[in-house]
C-alpha positions as CSV (number, residue, x, y, z in Angstrom):
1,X,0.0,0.0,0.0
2,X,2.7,2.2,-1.0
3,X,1.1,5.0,-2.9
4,X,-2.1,4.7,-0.7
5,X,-0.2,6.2,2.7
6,X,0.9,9.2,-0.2
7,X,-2.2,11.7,0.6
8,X,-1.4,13.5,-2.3
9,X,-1.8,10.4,-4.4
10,X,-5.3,9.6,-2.1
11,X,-6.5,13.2,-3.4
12,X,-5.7,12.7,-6.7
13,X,-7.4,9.4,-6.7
14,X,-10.9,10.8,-4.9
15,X,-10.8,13.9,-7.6
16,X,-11.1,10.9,-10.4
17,X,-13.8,8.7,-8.4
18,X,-15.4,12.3,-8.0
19,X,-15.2,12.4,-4.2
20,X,-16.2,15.8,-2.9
21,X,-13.2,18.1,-1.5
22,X,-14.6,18.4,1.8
23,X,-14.6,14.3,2.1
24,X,-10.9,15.2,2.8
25,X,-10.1,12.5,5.7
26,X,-7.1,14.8,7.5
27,X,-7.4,17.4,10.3
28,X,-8.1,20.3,8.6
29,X,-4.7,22.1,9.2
30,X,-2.3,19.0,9.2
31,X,0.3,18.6,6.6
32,X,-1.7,15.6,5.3
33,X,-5.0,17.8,4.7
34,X,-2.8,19.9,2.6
35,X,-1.2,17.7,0.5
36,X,-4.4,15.6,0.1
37,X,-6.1,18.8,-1.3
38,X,-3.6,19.2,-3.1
39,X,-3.8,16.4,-4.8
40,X,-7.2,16.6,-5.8
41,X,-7.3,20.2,-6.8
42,X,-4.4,18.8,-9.3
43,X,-6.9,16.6,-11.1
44,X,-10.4,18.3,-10.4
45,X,-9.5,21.9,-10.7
46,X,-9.9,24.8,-8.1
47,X,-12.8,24.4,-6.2
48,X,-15.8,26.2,-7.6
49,X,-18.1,28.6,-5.6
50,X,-21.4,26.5,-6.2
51,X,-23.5,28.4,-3.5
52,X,-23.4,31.9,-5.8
53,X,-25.0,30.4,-8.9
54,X,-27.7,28.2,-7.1
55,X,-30.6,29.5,-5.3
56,X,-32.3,32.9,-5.9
């Protein structure tokens, strides 16, 4: 399980099944919360601002 203890590579891999950014697993603040979003902002893209354009 090499490349699943990498929580860069774990980020990467949720942005491809389409996991949500906030299913990040890590204390937000750790080292390992950054590098997993990180990782999936490097696949999915910045994370968009869905609550201006719905609603009203």
């Amino acid at each position: 399980m090499n490349s699943d203890s990498d929580p860069f590579e774990q980020g990467q891999r949720a942005a491809r099944q389409h996991i949500p950014a906030e299913a990040n697993p890590y204390r937000d603040g750790s080292e390992e919360h950054a590098l997993w979003a990180a990782g999936h902002e490097k696949v999915a893209g910045p994370p968009r601002e869905a609550n201006e354009n719905e609603g009203g």
